[in-house]
N, C-alpha and C positions, 0 to 999 in steps of 0.2 A: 328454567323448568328442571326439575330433578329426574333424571332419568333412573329408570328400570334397569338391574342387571341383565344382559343378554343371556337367553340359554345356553347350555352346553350344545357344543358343536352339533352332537349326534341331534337333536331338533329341527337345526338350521338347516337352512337350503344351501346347497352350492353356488357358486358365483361361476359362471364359466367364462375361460376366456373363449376369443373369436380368432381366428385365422385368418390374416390377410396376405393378399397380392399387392403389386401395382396396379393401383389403379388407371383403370380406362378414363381419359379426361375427353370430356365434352361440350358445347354450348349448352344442349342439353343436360347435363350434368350441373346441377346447384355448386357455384363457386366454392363453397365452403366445406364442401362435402366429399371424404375418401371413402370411397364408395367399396365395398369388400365383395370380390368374385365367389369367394366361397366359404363354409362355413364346417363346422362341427355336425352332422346330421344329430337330430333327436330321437333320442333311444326308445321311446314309446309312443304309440299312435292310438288314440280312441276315435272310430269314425274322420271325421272330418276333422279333430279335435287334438292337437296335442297333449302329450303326457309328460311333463318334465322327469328326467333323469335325476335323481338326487345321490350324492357322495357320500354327504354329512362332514363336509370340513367346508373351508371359510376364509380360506386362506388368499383370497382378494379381499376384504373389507379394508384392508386399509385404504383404499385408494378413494375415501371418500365417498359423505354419501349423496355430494353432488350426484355423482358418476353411478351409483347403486341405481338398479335398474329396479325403475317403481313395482316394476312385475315381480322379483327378488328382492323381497325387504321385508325385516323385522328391526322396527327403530324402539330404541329402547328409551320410552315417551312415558312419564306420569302419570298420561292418559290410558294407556293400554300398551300393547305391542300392534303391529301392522301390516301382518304378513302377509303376503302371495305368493306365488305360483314361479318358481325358477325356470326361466329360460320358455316360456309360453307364450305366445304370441295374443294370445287370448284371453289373458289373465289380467282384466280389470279387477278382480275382486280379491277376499283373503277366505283361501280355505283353510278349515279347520287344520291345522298340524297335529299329528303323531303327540300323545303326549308323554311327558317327560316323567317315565317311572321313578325318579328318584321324588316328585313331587307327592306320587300318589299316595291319599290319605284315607280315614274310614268311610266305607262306602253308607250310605242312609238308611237305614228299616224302614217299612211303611209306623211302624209306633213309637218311632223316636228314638229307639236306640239307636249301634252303630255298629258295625261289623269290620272285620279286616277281610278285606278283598283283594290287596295287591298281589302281586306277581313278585318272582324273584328278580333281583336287578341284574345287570350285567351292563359292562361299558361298551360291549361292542354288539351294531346293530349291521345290518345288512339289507341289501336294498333285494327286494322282489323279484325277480328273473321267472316271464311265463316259461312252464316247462318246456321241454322237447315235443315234439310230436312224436304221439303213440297212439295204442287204442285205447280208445273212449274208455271210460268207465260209465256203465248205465244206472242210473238210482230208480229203485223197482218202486211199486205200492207196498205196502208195509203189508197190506191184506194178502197179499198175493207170495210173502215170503215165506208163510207158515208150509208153503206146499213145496218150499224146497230146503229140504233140511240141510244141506250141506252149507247153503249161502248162510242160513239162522245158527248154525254152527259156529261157522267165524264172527256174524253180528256178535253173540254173547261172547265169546272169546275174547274178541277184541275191547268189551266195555269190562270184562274181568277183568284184563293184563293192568285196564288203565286204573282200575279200582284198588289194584296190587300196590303200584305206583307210589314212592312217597311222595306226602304232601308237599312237600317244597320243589316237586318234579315237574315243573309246568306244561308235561304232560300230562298228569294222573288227572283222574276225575276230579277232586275236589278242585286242583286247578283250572280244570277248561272250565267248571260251574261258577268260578269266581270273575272271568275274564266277562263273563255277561255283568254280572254284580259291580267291576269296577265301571264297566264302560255307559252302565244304564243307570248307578244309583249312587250318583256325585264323589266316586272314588278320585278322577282326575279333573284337574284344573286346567280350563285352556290354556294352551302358551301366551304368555303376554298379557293373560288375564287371570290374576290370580282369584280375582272375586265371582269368574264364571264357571261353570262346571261344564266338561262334554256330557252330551245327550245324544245319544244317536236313537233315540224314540222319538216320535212326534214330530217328525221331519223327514227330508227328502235322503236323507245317511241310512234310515231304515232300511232298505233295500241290500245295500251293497256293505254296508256293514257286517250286517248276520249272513251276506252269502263268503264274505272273507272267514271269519267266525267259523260255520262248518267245512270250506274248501281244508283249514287245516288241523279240525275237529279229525275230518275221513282221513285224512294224510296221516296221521298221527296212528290213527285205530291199524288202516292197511301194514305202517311201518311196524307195529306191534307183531299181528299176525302174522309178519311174513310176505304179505299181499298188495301189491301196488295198486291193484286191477279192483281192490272194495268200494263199494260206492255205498254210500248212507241211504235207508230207505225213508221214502217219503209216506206223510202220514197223508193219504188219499180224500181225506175231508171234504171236496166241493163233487165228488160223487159220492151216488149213494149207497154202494158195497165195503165206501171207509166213512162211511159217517156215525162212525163209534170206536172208543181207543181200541184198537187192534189188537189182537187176540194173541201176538208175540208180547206184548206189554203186561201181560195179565197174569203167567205164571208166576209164582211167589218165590217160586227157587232159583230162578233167574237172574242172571246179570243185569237182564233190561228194565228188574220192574223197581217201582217206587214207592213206598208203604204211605206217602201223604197226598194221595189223590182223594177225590169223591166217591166217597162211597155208594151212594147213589147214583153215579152216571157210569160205571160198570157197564159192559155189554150182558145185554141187548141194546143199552139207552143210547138212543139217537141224541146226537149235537146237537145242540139247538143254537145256531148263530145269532142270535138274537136275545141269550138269555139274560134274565133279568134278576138273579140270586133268589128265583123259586122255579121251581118246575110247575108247568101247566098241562090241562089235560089233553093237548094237541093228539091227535090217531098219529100214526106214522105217517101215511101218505100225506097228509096235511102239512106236516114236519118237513120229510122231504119236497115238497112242493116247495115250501117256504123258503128252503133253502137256499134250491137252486136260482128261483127268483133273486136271490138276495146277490146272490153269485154272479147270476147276469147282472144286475143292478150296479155292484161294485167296480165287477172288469169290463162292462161294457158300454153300459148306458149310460154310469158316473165319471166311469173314466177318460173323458174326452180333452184332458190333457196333460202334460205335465204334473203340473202343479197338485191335480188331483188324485191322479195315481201314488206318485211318489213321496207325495206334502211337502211344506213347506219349506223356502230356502232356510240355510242357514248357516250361518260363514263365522269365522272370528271374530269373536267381539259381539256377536248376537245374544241376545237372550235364550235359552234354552226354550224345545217344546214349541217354536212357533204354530204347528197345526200338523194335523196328522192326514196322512192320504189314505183314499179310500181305502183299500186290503188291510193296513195298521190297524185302522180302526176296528174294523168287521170283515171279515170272521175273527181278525189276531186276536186282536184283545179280547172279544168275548169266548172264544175257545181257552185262552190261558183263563178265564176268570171260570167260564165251566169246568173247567179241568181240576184246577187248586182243591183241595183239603179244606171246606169250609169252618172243620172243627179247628184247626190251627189259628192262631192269632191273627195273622197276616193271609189267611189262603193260601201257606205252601204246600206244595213246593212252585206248583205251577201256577197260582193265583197270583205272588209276588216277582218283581221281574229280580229283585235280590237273589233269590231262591231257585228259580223254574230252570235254571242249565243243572240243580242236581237231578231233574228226571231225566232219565233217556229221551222219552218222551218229545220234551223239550226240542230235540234237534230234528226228529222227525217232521214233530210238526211246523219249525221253521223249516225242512226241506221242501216243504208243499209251499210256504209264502216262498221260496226262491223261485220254485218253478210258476207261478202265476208269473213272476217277473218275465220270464221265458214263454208263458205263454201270450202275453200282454206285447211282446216280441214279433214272438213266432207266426203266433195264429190271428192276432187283433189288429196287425200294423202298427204297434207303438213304434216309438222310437226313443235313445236313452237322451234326456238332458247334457247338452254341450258348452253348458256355460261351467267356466274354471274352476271358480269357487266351489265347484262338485266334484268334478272330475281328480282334479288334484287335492281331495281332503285325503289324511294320511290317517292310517290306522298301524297299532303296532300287535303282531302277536308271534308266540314263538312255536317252531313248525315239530316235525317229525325228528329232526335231528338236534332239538332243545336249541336251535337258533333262533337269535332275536330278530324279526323279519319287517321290514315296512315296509307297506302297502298302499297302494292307493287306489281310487275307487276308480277309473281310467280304465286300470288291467283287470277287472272284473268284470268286465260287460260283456265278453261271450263266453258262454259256460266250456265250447270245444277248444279253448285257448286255453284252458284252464282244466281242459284235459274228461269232463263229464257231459252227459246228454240225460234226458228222463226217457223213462220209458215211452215212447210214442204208442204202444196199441191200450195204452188206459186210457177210456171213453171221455171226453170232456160234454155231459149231457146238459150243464146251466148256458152253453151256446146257442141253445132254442129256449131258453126259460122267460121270456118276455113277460113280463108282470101285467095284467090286467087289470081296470078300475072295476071299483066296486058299485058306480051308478049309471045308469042306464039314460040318467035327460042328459041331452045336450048341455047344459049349463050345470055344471058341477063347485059352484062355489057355495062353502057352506054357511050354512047360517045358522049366523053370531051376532048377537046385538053389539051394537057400539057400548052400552056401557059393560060388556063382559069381555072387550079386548082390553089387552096391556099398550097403555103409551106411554109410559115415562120409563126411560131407562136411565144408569143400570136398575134391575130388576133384581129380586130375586126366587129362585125357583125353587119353592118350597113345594107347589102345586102346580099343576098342569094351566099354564097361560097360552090363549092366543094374540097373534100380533097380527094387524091388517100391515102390509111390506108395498111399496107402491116396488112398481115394475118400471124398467129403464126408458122400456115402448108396449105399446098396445097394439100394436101393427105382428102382423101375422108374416114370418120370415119367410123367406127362399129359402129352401136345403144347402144353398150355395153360402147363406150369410148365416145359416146354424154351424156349418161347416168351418166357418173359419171366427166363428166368435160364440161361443158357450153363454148359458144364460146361469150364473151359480145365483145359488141364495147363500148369505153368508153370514153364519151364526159369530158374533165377535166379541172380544172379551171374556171369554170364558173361564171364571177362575173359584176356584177350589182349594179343598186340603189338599195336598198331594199325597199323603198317605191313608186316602181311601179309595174305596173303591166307589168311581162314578159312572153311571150310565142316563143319557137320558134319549126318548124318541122323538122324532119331529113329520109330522104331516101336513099334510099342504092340502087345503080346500076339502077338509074332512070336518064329519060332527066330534067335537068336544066329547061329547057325550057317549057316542058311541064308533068309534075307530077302526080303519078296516083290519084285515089282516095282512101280516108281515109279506106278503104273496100280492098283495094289491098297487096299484098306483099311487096312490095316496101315503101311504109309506113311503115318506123320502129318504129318509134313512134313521142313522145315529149317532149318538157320542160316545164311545165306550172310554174308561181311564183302569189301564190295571195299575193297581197304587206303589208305587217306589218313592222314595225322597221327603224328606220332613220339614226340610231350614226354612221352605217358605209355601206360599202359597202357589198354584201354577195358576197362567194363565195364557190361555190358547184360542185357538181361532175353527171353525167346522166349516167346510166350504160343499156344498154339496149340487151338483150339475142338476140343472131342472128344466133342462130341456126336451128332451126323451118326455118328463114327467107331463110337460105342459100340454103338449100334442094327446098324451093320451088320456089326458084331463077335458081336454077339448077347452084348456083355457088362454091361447096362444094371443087372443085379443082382449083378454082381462086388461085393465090399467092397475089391478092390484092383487095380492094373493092375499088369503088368510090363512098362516102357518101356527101351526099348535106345536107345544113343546110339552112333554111329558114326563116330570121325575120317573125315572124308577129303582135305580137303586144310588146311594147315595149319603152318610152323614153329613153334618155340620153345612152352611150355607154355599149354593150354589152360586154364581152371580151371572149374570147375561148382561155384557155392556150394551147389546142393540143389533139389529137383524136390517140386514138389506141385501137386493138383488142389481147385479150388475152383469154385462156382457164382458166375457173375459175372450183375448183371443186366443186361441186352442194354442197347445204350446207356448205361452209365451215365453216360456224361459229360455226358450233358444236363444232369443234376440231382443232383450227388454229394452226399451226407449222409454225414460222414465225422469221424473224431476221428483228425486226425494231429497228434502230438509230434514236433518236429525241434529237436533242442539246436543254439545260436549263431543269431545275427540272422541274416545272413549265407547261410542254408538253410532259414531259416524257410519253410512251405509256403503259399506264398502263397494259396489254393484253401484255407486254413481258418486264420486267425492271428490272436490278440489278441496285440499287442505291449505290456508293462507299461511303457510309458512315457509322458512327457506328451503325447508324439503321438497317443497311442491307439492303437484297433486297427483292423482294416479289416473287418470287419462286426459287425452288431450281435450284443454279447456277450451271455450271459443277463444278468440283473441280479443285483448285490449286494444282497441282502438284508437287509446293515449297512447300507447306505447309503441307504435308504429315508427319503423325509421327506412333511413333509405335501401334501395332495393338493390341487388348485384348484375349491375350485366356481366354478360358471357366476360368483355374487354376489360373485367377489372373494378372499371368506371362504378357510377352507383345514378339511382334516379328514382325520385319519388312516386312512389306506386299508393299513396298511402288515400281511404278516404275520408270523405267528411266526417268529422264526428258530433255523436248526439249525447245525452243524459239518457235518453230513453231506448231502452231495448225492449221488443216484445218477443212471446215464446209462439214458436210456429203452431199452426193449426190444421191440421187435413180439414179441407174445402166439402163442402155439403157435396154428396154425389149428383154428376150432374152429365149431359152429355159431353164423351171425352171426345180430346184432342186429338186426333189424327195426324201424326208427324208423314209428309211425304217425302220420296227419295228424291232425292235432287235432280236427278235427271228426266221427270216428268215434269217438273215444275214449268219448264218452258213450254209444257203443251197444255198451261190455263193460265191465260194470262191475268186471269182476274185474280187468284192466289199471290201471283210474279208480283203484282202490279201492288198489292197489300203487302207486300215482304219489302219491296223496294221504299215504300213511302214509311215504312216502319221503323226501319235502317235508317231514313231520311232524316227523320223528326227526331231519333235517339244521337245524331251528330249534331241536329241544331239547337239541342240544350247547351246551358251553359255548360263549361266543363265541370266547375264546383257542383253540378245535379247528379245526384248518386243513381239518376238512369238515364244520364247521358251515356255516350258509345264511349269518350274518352273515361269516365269512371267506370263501365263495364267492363271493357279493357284493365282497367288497373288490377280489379280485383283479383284475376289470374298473376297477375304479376308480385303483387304482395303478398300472395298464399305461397306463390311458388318460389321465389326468389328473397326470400329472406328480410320481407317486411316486417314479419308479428314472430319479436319472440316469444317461446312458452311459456305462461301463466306459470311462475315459480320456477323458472328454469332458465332466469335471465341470457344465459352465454349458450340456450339453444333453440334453434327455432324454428319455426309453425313447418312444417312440409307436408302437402299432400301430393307428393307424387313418389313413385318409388318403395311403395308401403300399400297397404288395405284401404287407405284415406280416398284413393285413387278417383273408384268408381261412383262410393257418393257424393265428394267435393264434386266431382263435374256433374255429375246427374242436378243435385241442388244449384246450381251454379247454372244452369242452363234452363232449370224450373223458373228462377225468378229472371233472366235474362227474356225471355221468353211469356213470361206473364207483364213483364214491361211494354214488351210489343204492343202485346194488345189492347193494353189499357193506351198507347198513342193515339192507335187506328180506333181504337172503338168496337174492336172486335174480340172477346175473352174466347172466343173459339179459334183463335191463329193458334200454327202449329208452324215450328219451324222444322225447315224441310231438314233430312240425314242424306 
């Protein structure tokens, strides 16, 4: 197979070494194993979550890439590159890497031209260091700066100095507006993958991308003015004394303003989060009403996990734009699409995401989606996603002192590390905004005849279709099983120009005909697209929580929903591959257990992959069972631990809920004999199988012994082998190991309720 040139060092991970002692020898101790007292500590911590430390040199590779630690790898493969996470203990998957400025190309117009977006080069990059502890810096309301002129003093000053700036100064303005432009509108090529582009839209990078983005946006402006202590003001949007561009934005003589906004959404004109490329005759209050609704909708009653807040994963080697999280979608996208200049070709400045970093504007109003981050934190009990592939994606930008900086998304998760706080006495009023339905019977499912719903999919959405969507259960939840498993609807396939602008609405158990308002329950939400990119078509995924919705539908025992889908803005065809609803469990990206098949290297899911080559795979596979050999005693000696072998393997299943097992402590067990008396006869029958019976006592025994003692070597790693002890394997190799030890009993005795005693 032809391999890929590796990239320049400054890309790469480091290889670190490890520090050893003499080692402690023990029965205990795996024969084969030098076991190392101590280590290099890791330089960066997120939550519970490691941060690799990166150098950018590479000066262990040669030591083969047997020995290359799957967590630390970029193989330079036909297929793709393969990267991960250096030095992380946590890092089954490949986050996106920092990209390679020497690669970067024209970035895409939404009409097909092409523009230069890069950055000036430079060889030497530098790894990220949180600052020192000092005092905060506070990011005000933008509303609330016009009444203190000395702060709006230095705002304009500071966008002057940078407007001064030459272009090739990658701090001046035209520079920081171009840094959104490479990074949003296929200026860089992933590492390893020359045919994919970074996307940090419509994905779970959204977030922590644009908070790196202005962290050295303000830095830059403070370094200008003199002022370390500047903080960027936020545009106040989800209340309703900033729900209009603010009145610093507005002056003409100003450093802040931008001559290609709406002319028509000027103050007094209220935002409309929802808009649809016309204004409607909504009153204010109705407006604000709508909003805040929308607001609770997004951050509170949508947002019940992960996946939906933040959207979708997306690692190395993925497709761009897997699906966007609630806040991306709405308000984001529809405030840049109200915002834009609809006389301009594309809707700039703020319409196109090319374009929208030359407004000031621009960063305000990504300061307000950073603080939802903070508040979805602070005040809702979020918490940040801990799987690798996120934590460790690298972004590159260069700071206040024109250094080249890499970052990673790890050291971005608390705003006071990173040196800023928001204002806390700005009102958050969409915390009471609970949206109401708009019918009054008990039975809220609308009526649609059968031959006026859509069943063939893909479809396409020229006109407003409805779909009848069956439901997972009809059965009416406990708070306790909403809680730990969401009920989404999930619009899929979704593909388009990507250089237009698309929106469409979607309601559940509404009339066709006539639709509630954006303030009602029935409004499940939308899809908004601000248009970037031209080389191909996108296609994405809408996942929208309908839980909250169901209960106040009063439809929580439907066996099915009828969901409407509503063009409204939109050229050229729409496409919908097909609409279903499933129970997602909250968070699940903490801890995914998952069996994905992806045909070619190249797409492989890096989030679950044994690769059949001499590389191996990148976590530990079950064991081959042919491949079993003898086992180490403590003495040297060796002894067959190995079991029977089959053809047939099946994939485990959680048991239908049922009355649980009660494990009791061993030391009451002598005071019911009738328990004692079932434990002994269970023990009994599990020694008088044959020993070849894989629940006999003498094959349940083995099995500890060939996990632990060097029976199965690694799946692609022939010269190392299987251990779960001494590592994180620990506690569910014995947990599972004592499930099915333990589910043998019972099936002996005839009793699936024994529980063995602790």
């Amino acid at each position: 197979m032809a391999s890929s040139p590796l990239p320049s060092t400054s890309t790469m991970a480091a290889v670190h070494s490890t520090t050893t002692t003499t080692p402690f020898r023990s029965p205990l101790f795996p024969n084969k194993y030098q076991t190392s007292l101590q280590r290099k500590p890791k330089q960066c911590l997120a939550g519970r979550v490691r941060c690799k430390a990166t150098k950018g040199d590479n000066e262990n590779l040669d030591q083969g890439l047997a020995r290359l630690d799957r967590r630390n790898m970029l193989i330079g493969l036909g297929a793709g590159g393969l990267y991960g996470a250096a030095g992380n203990p946590f890092a089954f998957a490949a986050p996106v890497s920092a990209p390679d400025l020497t690669t970067c190309g024209p970035a895409d117009k939404p009409d097909g031209s092409t523009i230069d977006c890069c950055p000036p080069t430079t060889t030497t990059i530098i790894d990220f260091k949180l600052p020192d502890r000092g005092p905060l810096r506070t990011r005000l309301a933008a509303q609330d700066v016009a009444k203190n002129p000395a702060y709006l003093a230095k705002y304009k000053k500071a966008i002057e100095l940078m407007r001064a700036l030459p272009d090739d100064d990658p701090r001046s303005f035209a520079q920081q507006a171009k840094v959104h432009c490479s990074y949003c509108d296929g200026g860089y090529p992933q590492v390893g993958y020359s045919d994919l582009e970074i996307q940090v839209h419509y994905c779970w990078l959204f977030f922590p991308f644009h908070r790196w983005y202005l962290y050295f946006y303000e830095k830059i402006m403070g370094e200008l003015i003199g002022d370390p202590t500047f903080a960027l003001p936020f545009w106040n949007w989800d209340a309703p004394a900033g729900m209009y561009i603010p009145e610093i934005f507005t002056d003409t003589s100003s450093s802040l303003y931008d001559q290609y906004r709406n002319a028509a959404h000027q103050p007094p004109k209220l935002l409309d989060f929802n808009y649809s490329g016309t204004d409607d005759n909504v009153d204010d209050a109705t407006r604000i009403k709508e909003n805040l609704t929308t607001m609770y909708q997004q951050m509170v009653s949508k947002a019940t996990s992960h996946r939906l807040f933040f959207g979708e994963p997306y690692s190395a080697g993925d497709d761009p734009s897997p699906g966007a999280g609630n806040i991306e979608s709405i308000p984001h996208n529809n405030i840049h699409f109200w915002t834009g200049d609809p006389t301009q070709t594309n809707g700039e400045d703020m319409g196109a995401f090319y374009s929208s970093g030359r407004d000031p504007l621009f960063y305000s109003h990504h300061s307000n989606v950073d603080r939802m981050w903070s508040i979805y934190k602070d005040k809702l009990g979020g918490t940040d996603i801990e799987k690798t592939d996120w934590l460790d994606t690298e972004f590159l930008f260069y700071d206040e002192k024109k250094n080249l900086v890499r970052v990673k998304v790890c050291d971005s998760l608390d705003t006071k590390k990173l040196g800023y706080v928001y204002d806390e006495k700005v009102p958050i009023p969409w915390l009471k905004s609970k949206p109401t339905t708009r019918k009054s019977t008990n039975k809220r499912k609308a009526a649609v005849s059968s031959s006026d719903l859509t069943t063939t999919f893909p479809a396409t959405l020229s006109d407003t279709i409805s779909v009848e969507v069956t439901r997972p259960s009809a059965t009416k939840r406990t708070t306790a099983q909403k809680k730990a498993q969401d009920e989404v609807l999930v619009i899929k396939g979704i593909e388009f120009a990507g250089n237009e602008t698309v929106k469409f609405d979607v309601y559940v158990n509404d009339d066709a005909d006539s639709l509630a308002g954006k303030d009602k329950s029935e409004f499940a939400g939308s899809f908004v697209h601000v248009p970037h990119k031209h080389k191909k078509n996108i296609k994405t995924n809408l996942r929208l929580s309908i839980t909250s919705l169901l209960e106040e539908l009063d439809a929580e025992t439907d066996s099915s929903l009828v969901v409407t889908l509503v063009p409204k803005v939109g050229k050229g065809p729409i496409t919908i591959g097909g609409l279903h609803c499933n129970e997602n469990p909250n968070n699940p990206l903490r801890a995914e257990c998952a069996a994905k098949q992806q045909k070619g290297l190249a797409r492989l899911d890096r989030r679950n992959m044994l690769i059949g080559l001499s590389i191996g795979g990148f976590y530990v596979s079950a064991s081959d069972l042919t491949m079993c050999g003898p086992a180490d005693k403590p003495d040297g000696s060796t002894i067959d631990c190995c079991p029977p072998t089959t053809t047939t393997i099946i994939d485990f299943e959680l048991t239908d809920s049922g009355p649980l097992c009660t494990r009791p402590a061993a030391q009451d067990v002598a005071n019911d004999p009738e328990y004692l008396a079932k434990y002994k006869k269970a023990v009994e029958l599990m020694r008088a199988l044959p020993d070849d019976d894989p629940c006999s006592h003498a094959q349940q025994a083995m099995v500890h012994c060939s996990y632990y003692d060097g029976g199965y070597p690694q799946v692609g790693y022939l010269d190392l082998e299987i251990q779960v002890h001494y590592c994180w394997l620990f506690f569910p190799f014995h947990r599972k190991y004592l499930y099915f030890y333990e589910k043998i009993m019972g099936e002996l005795i005839g009793d699936p309720t024994f529980a063995i005693p602790f």
